[in-house]
C-alpha positions as CSV (number, residue, x, y, z in Angstrom):
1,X,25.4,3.3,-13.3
2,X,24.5,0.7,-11.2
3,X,20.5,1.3,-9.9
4,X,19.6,0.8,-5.8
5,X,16.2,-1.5,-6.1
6,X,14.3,-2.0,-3.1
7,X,14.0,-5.2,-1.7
8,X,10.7,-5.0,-0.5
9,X,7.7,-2.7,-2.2
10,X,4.8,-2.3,-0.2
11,X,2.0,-0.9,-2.3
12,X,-1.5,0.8,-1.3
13,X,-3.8,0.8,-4.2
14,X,-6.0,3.8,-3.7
15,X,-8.8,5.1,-6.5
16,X,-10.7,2.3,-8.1
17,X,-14.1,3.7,-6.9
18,X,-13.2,7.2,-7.6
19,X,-11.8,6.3,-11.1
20,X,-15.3,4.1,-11.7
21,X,-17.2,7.4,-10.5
22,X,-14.9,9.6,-13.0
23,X,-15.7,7.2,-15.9
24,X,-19.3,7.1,-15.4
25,X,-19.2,3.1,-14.0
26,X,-20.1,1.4,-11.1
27,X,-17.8,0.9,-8.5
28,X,-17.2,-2.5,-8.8
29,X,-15.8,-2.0,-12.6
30,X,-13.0,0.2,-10.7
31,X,-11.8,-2.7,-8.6
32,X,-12.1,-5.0,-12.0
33,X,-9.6,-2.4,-13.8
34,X,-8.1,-2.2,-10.7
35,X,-7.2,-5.6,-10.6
36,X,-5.7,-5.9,-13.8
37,X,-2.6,-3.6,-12.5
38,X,-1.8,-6.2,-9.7
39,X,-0.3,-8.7,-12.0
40,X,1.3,-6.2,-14.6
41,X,2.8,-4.2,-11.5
42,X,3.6,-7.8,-10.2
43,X,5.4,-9.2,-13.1
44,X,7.3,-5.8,-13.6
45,X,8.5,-5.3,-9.9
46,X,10.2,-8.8,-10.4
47,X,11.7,-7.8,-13.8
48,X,13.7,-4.5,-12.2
49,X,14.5,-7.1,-9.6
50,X,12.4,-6.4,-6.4
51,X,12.6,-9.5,-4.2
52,X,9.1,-8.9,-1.8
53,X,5.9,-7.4,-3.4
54,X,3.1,-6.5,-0.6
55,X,-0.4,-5.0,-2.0
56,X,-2.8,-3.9,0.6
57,X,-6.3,-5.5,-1.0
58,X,-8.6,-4.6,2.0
59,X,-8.6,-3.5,5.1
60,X,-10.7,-4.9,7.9
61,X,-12.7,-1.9,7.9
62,X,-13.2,-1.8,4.2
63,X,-15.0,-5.4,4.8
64,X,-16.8,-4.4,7.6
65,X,-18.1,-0.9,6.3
66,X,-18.6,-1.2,2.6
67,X,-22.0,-1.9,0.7
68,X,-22.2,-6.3,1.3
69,X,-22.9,-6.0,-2.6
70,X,-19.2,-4.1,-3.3
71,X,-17.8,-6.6,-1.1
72,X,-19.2,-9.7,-2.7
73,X,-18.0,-8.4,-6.0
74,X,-15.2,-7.9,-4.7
75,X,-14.4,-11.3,-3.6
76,X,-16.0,-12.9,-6.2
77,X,-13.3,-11.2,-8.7
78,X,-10.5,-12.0,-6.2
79,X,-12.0,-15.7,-6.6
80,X,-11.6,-15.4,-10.9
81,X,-8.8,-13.5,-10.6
82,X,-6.3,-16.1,-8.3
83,X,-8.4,-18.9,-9.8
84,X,-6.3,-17.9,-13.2
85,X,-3.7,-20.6,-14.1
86,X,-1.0,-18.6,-15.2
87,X,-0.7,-16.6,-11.2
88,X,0.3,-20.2,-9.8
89,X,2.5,-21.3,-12.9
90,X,4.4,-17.9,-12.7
91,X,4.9,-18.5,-8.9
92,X,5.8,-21.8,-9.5
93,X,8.2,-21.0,-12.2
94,X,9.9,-18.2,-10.3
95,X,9.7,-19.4,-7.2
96,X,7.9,-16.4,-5.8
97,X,5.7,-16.9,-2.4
98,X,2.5,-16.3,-2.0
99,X,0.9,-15.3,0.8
100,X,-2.3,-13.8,1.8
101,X,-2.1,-11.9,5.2
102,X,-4.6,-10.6,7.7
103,X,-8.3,-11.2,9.1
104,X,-9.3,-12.6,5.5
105,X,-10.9,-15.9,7.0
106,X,-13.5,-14.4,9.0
107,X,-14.8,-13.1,5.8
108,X,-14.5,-15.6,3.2
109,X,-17.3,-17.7,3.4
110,X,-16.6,-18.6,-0.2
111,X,-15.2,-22.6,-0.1
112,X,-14.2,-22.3,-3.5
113,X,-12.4,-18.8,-2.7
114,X,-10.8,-20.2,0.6
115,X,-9.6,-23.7,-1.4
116,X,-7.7,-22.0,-4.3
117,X,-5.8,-19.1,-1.2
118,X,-5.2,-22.2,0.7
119,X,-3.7,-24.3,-2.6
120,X,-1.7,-21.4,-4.0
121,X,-0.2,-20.6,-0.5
122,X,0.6,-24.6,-0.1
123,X,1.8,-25.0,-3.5
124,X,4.4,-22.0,-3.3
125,X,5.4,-22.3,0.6
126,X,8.6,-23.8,0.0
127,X,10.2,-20.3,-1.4
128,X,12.0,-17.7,0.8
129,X,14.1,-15.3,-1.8
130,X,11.0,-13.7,-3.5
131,X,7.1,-13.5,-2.2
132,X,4.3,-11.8,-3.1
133,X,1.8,-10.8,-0.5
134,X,-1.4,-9.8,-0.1
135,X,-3.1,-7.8,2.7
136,X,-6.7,-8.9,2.6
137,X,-9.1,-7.7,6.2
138,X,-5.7,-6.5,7.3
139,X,-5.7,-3.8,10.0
140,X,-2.5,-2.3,11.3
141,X,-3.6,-1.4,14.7
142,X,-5.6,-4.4,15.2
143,X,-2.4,-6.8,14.1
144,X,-0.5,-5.2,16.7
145,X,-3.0,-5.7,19.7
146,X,-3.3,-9.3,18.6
147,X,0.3,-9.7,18.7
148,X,0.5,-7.9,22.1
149,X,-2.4,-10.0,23.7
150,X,-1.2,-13.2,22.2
151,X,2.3,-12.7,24.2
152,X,0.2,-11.4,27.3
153,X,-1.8,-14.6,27.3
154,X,1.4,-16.9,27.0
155,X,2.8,-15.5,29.8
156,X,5.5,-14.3,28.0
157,X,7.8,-10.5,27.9
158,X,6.5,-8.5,25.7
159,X,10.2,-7.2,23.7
160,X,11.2,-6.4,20.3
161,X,12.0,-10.2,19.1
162,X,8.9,-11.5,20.6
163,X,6.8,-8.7,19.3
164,X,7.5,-9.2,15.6
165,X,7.7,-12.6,15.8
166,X,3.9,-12.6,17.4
167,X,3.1,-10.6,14.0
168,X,0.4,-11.8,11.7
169,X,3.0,-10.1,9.1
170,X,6.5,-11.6,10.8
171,X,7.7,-13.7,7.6
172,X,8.1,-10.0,6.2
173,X,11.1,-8.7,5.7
174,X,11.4,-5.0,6.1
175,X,9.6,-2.5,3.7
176,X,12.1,-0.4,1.2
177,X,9.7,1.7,-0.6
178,X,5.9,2.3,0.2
179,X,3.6,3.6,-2.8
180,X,0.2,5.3,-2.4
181,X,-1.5,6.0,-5.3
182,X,-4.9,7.8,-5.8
183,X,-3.7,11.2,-4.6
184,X,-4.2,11.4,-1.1
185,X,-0.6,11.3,0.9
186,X,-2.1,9.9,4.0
187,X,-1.4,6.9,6.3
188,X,-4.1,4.5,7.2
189,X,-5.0,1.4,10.1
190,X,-0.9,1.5,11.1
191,X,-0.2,-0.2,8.1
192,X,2.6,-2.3,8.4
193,X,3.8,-0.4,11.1
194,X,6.7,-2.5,12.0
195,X,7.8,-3.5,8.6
196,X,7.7,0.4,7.4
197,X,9.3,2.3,10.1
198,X,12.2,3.0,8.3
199,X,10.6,3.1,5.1
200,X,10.7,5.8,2.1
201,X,7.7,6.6,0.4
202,X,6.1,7.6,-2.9
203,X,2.5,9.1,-3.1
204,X,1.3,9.9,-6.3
205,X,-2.3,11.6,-7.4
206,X,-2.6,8.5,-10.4
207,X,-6.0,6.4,-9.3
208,X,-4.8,2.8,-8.8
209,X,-6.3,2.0,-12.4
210,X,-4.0,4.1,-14.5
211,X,-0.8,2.9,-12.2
212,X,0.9,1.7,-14.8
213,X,4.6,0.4,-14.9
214,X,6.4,3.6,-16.1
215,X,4.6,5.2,-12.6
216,X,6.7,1.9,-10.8
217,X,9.8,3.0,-13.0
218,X,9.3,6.8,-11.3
219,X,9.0,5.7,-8.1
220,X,11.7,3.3,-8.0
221,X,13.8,5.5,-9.4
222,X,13.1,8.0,-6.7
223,X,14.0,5.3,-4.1
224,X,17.4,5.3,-5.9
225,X,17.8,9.1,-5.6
226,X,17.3,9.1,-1.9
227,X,19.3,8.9,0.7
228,X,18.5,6.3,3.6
229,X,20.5,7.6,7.2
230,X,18.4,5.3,9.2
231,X,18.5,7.1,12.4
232,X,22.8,7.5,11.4
């Protein structure tokens, strides 16, 4: 029987520090573990056939709020991790997109981090059928007062088309499926609040770590067991 696959998975990777604390290891070896999932998840969303693959890495607040010595750990391992030559030559090689969305430049002070974001985003911006996306300082809320302000100060109506189009986020299509691991079935910073109006989604207790890709299998098979009315 022929299987629905969303088009677009947006993913929220919750417990890395809570499955550090349950192991007995500092937080920063949950986001290492952590990190890991984000290119097996990646490579197996593609092989089901999902077109658009968002992960939420930070959000604003995360950056703001968090110990500075979590945070540089954490983009010094975002630094080894993109820095990796196979992420580019898998892009490259299946023409994927890459993009990395939000407030992320006001925060990485890193040249060496900023170069290889810039080069991957550069090297893979001629693709449109498949992207892969990442949310990094990226707040919701705050995306849509930016957009709102931005029209404001142009002079220009404030409507639906404008709106989105004024969106740090407006290159993405709408979200299918959202998945929240980490057992906590909550929403936070208005994420992608545009793209995910009409979205399903999935929360599941697994911490982000033990997501594996039979817990992608699940949900995407739950997507297929729904039914989407869209306001019909």
């Amino acid at each position: 029987m022929f299987m629905k696959v969303p088009n677009h998975i947006a993913i929220i990777p919750d417990g890395n520090r809570r499955w550090a604390k349950a192991h007995r290891l500092n937080p920063w070896e949950g986001h290492t573990e952590g990190a890991q999932r984000y290119w097996e998840i990646s490579d197996y969303a593609h092989e089901l056939g999902v077109n658009h693959l968002t992960f939420w890495g930070l959000s604003y607040d995360n950056l703001k709020k968090r110990p500075k010595i979590e945070i540089k750990f954490i983009l010094k391992l975002m630094e080894s991790e993109l820095s990796k030559p196979f992420i580019l030559e898998r892009c490259l090689k299946n023409k994927i997109r890459a993009r990395v969305v939000g407030e992320w430049r006001e925060f990485i002070t890193n040249k060496k981090l900023l170069q290889i974001v810039e080069n991957l985003e550069k090297q893979t911006e001629k693709f449109q059928d498949k992207s892969l996306n990442i949310m990094l300082a990226y707040d919701g809320q705050r995306e849509m007062l930016a957009a709102v302000n931005s029209l404001v100060k142009a002079g220009k109506r404030v409507d639906e088309a404008g709106l989105r189009n004024a969106l740090w986020s407006r290159e993405l299509p709408d979200v299918d499926l959202v998945i929240r691991s980490g057992g906590e079935p909550h929403w936070s910073a208005g994420f992608m609040m545009w793209q995910t109006a009409n979205s399903q989604f999935y929360f599941t207790d697994i911490l982000w770590p033990d997501f594996k890709n039979q817990e992608l299998k699940k949900a995407t098979a739950e997507y297929d067991r729904r039914e989407r009315r869209l306001g019909q």
